[in-house]
Every structure is written in structure tokens, then in C-alpha cells.
C-alpha positions as CSV (number, residue, x, y, z in Angstrom):
1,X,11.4,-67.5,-1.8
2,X,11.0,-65.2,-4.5
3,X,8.2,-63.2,-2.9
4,X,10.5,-62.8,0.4
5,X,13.0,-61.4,-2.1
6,X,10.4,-59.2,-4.4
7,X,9.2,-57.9,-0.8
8,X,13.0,-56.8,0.8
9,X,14.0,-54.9,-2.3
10,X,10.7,-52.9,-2.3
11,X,11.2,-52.0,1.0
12,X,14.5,-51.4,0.6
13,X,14.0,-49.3,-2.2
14,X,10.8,-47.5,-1.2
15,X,9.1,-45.7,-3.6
16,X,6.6,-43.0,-3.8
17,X,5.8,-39.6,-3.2
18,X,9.2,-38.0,-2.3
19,X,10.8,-40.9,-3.8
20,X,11.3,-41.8,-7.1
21,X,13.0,-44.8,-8.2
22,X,16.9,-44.7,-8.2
23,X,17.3,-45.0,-12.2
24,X,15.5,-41.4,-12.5
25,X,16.9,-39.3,-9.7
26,X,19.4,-36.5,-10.2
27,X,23.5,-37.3,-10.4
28,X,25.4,-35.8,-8.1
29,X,26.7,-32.7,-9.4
30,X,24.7,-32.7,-12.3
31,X,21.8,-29.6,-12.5
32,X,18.6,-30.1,-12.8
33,X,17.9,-27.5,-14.8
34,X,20.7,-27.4,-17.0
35,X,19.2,-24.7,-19.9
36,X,18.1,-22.1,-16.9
37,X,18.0,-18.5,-16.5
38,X,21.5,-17.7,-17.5
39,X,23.5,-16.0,-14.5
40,X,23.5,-11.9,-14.8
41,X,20.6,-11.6,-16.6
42,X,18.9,-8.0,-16.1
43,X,15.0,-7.5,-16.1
44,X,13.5,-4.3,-17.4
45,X,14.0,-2.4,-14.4
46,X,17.5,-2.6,-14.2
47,X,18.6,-2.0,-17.3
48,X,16.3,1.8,-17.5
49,X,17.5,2.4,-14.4
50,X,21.4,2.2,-15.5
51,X,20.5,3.3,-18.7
52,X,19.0,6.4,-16.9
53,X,22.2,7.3,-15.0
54,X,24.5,7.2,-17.6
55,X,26.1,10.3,-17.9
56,X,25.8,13.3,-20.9
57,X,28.2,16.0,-21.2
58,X,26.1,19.0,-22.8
59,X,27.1,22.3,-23.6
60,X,24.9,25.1,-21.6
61,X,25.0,28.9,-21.9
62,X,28.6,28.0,-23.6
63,X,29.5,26.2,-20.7
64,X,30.2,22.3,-20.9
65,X,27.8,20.6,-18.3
66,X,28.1,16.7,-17.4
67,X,24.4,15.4,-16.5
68,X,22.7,11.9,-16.3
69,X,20.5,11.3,-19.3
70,X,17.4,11.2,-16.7
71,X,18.0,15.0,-15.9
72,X,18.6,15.9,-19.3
73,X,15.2,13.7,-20.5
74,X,13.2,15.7,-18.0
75,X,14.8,19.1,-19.5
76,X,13.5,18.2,-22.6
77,X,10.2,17.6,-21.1
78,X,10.0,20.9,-19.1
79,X,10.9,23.1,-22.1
80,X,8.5,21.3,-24.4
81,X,5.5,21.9,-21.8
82,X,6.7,25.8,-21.5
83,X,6.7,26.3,-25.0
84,X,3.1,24.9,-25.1
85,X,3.0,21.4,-26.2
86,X,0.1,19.6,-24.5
87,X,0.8,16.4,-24.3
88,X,4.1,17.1,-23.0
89,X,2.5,19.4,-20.0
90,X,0.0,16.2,-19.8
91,X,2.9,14.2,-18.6
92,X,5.3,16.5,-16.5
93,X,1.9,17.1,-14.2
94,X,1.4,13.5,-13.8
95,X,5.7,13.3,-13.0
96,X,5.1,15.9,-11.0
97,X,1.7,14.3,-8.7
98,X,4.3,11.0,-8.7
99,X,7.0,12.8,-7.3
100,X,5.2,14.8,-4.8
101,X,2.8,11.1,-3.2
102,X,6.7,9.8,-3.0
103,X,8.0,12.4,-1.3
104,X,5.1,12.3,1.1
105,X,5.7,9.1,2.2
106,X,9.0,9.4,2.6
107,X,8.4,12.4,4.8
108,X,6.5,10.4,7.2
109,X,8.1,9.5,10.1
110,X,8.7,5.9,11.3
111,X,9.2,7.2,14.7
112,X,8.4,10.5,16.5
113,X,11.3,12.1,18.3
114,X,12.1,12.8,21.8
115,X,11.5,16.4,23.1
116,X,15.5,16.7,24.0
117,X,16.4,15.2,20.3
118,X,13.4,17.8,18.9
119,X,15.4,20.5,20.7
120,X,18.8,19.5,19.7
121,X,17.4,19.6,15.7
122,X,15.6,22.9,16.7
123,X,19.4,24.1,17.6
124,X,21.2,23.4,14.9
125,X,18.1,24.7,11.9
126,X,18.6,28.3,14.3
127,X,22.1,28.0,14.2
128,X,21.9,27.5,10.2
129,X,19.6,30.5,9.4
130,X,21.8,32.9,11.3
131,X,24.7,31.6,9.7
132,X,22.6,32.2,6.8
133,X,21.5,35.6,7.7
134,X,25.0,36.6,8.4
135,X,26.3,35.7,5.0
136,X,23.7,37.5,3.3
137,X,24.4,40.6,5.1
138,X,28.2,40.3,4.4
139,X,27.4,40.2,0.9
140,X,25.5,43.2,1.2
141,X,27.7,45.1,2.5
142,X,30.5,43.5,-0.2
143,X,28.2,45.4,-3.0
């Protein structure tokens, strides 16, 4: 009698891969990884890129400027390669290589337009550099 009892709990409660006996499983409602990341934590990226658009208010030419701390790092960078300082040209060519491959493939078209959209673009840039044209010559003619 005892092995027909021994055999109807194991299969009753089965145990193996995918499950583990009853005394070992998880509560309800209780975590399983109690000490885990905490909740808002920022990786690296994150925190130089808010860090980087912070804002600086600088004074320029007497004037009081408000720029992000990115444009005014990359100032600093520009006037120390004009004045000479290697290192510092070393870097702004290699920002500068960076910037340009970027650019390139966000120039790149996912799809190529139609000839009527092509015209309609075509339109409007004609329509800009007359309007263009035409302030230029009223400023001219201002002086």
C-alpha cells in the first residue's frame, strides 16, 4: 500500500526539468530577484548625452549667449586647433571625418522619389532662390 501511495504523490507532484519541487518555487508576489538593477538607473550613454545638452549662458562680443555645453566644448576645441595646438587639430579632424560618414548615411535615401514628387521638390528649391534673389536685391538697393 505504501508504494501505491509513494507512486500517486510523485506523479502528482512531478518533478524535473521545468519543475522544481513545491517547497523551492517562487511565492506569489514575491521577486525573484529582489536586490536587482534598481529602477532609473542611467548607463554611460545617457548620462553624457544629458550632461551634453545642458545649457551655458556665456558672454560673446559683450553680448550674453545661452549655448549647450556640447557647442561650447567644441568652441573650445576649434580655437585651440586655430591657434596651433596639435593634438587638439588631431581630434577636431577625426570629429570632423565622424561627422561627415554620419551625415552620408543619413543622406542616403531609403527610397527614390517619383518623377511628379521630384518635380514638385524641384518647384519649391526654384521658388526659394528667387525669393532669395529678390531679397538680396532689395537690400541692395536699401544701401
Amino acid at each position: 500500500m505504501d508504494r501505491q501511495n509513494e507512486s500517486e504523490k510523485r506523479q502528482a507532484t512531478k518533478l524535473g526539468y521545468g519543475n522544481p519541487p513545491k517547497h523551492t518555487r517562487f511565492k506569489k508576489g514575491q521577486s525573484g530577484n529582489p536586490q536587482g538593477r534598481p529602477k532609473g538607473t542611467l548607463n554611460m550613454a545617457t548620462v553624457l548625452e544629458r550632461t551634453l545638452r545642458e545649457k551655458l549662458v556665456i558672454n560673446e562680443n559683450g553680448k550674453r549667449k545661452t549655448i549647450t555645453k556640447l557647442e561650447a566644448a567644441v568652441g573650445q576645441l576649434t580655437d585651440k586647433a586655430a591657434s596651433g595646438d596639435l593634438k587638439a587639430l588631431q581630434l577636431l579632424a577625426t570629429l570632423v571625418r565622424s561627422a561627415d560618414e554620419r551625415g552620408m548615411k543619413a543622406a542616403v535615401p531609403n527610397s527614390t522619389l517619383d518623377e511628379a514628387d521630384e518635380k514638385v521638390v524641384l518647384g519649391i528649391l526654384n521658388y526659394l532662390e528667387a525669393a532669395n534673389k529678390g531679397d538680396q536685391q532689395d537690400e541692395t538697393a536699401a544701401q
